[in-house]
N, C-alpha and C positions, 0 to 999 in steps of 0.2 A: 500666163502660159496655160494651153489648156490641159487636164490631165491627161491625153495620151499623147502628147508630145512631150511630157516631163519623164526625163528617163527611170525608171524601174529596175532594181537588182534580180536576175534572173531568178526564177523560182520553177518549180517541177521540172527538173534536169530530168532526163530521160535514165533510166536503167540496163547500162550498157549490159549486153547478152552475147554466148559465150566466151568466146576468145579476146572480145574489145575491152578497151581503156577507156573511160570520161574522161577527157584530157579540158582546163579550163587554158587560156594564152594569159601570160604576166600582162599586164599594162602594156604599153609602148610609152616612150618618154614622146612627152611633145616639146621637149627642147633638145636641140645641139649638146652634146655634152660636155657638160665645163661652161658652159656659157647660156646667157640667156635668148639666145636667136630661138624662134621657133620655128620649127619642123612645117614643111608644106604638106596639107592635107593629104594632097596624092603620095608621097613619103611616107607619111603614118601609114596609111592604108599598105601599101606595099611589105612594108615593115611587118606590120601583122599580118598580111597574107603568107608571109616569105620566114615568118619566122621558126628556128630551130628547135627552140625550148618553151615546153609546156608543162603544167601541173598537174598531178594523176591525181584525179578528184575519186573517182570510183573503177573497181573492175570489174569483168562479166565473170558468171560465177566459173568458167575454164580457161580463165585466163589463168597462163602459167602450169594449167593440171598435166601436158604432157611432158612424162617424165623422160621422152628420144630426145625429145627437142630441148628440154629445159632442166639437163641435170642436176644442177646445182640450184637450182629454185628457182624464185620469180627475179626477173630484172631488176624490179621496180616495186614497189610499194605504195599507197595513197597517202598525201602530201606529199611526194619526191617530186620535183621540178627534172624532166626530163630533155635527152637530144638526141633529134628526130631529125632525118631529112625532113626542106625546105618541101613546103605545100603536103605533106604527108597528112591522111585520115579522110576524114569525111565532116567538112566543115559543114557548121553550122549557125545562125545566133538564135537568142534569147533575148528577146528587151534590148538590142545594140549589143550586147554582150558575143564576143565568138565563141564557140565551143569545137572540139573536135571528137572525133571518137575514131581510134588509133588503134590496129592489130597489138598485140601484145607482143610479138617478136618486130616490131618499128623501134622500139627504142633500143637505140646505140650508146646509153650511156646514164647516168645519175651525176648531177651539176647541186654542188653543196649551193650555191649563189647564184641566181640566176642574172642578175645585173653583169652589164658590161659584153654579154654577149651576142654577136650580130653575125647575121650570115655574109659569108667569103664570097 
């Protein structure tokens, strides 16, 4: 395999700026759950474009600063696995990796576990 077809772990993530979130996507399973069938490529892919919950890797430095909008503080925190409307941010990849980067008032929620959950 040659080296740039051998996948690479993202590096120099960008520095999200004012109000945005780094948001990275969990994995996608590539099997059926409970079972060992696996998942058709066009599925994953769907899966991860469609998906609700992501990880707040970094914030921009006024995310969360207004205090009309955001009285009681930030939503969110970096490491929280968050739940966003489906296709919300401004995708992007890294090395095959997706990334997003997401207004800070987009997350509707903080998810102790992100497993198990799939869009409606």
């Amino acid at each position: 395999m040659s080296e740039e077809s051998t996948p690479r772990p993202a590096t120099q993530l960008p520095k999200p700026k004012g109000w945005k979130l780094l948001c990275a996507l969990p994995e996608v399973e590539d099997k059926f759950s409970g079972t060992d069938l696996l998942k058709p490529d066009s599925l994953a892919k769907v899966e991860e474009y469609s998906t609700t919950v992501l990880c707040v890797l970094e914030l921009g430095s006024d995310a969360y600063k207004d205090e009309g909008k955001f009285p009681n503080g930030p939503w969110c925190k970096k490491g929280d696995f968050v739940l966003v409307r489906a296709y919300s941010g401004t995708r992007f990849k890294i090395h095959g990796q997706e990334f997003r980067l997401i207004n800070d008032d987009q997350v509707e929620a903080v998810v102790e576990d992100p497993r198990g959950y799939t869009r409606a």
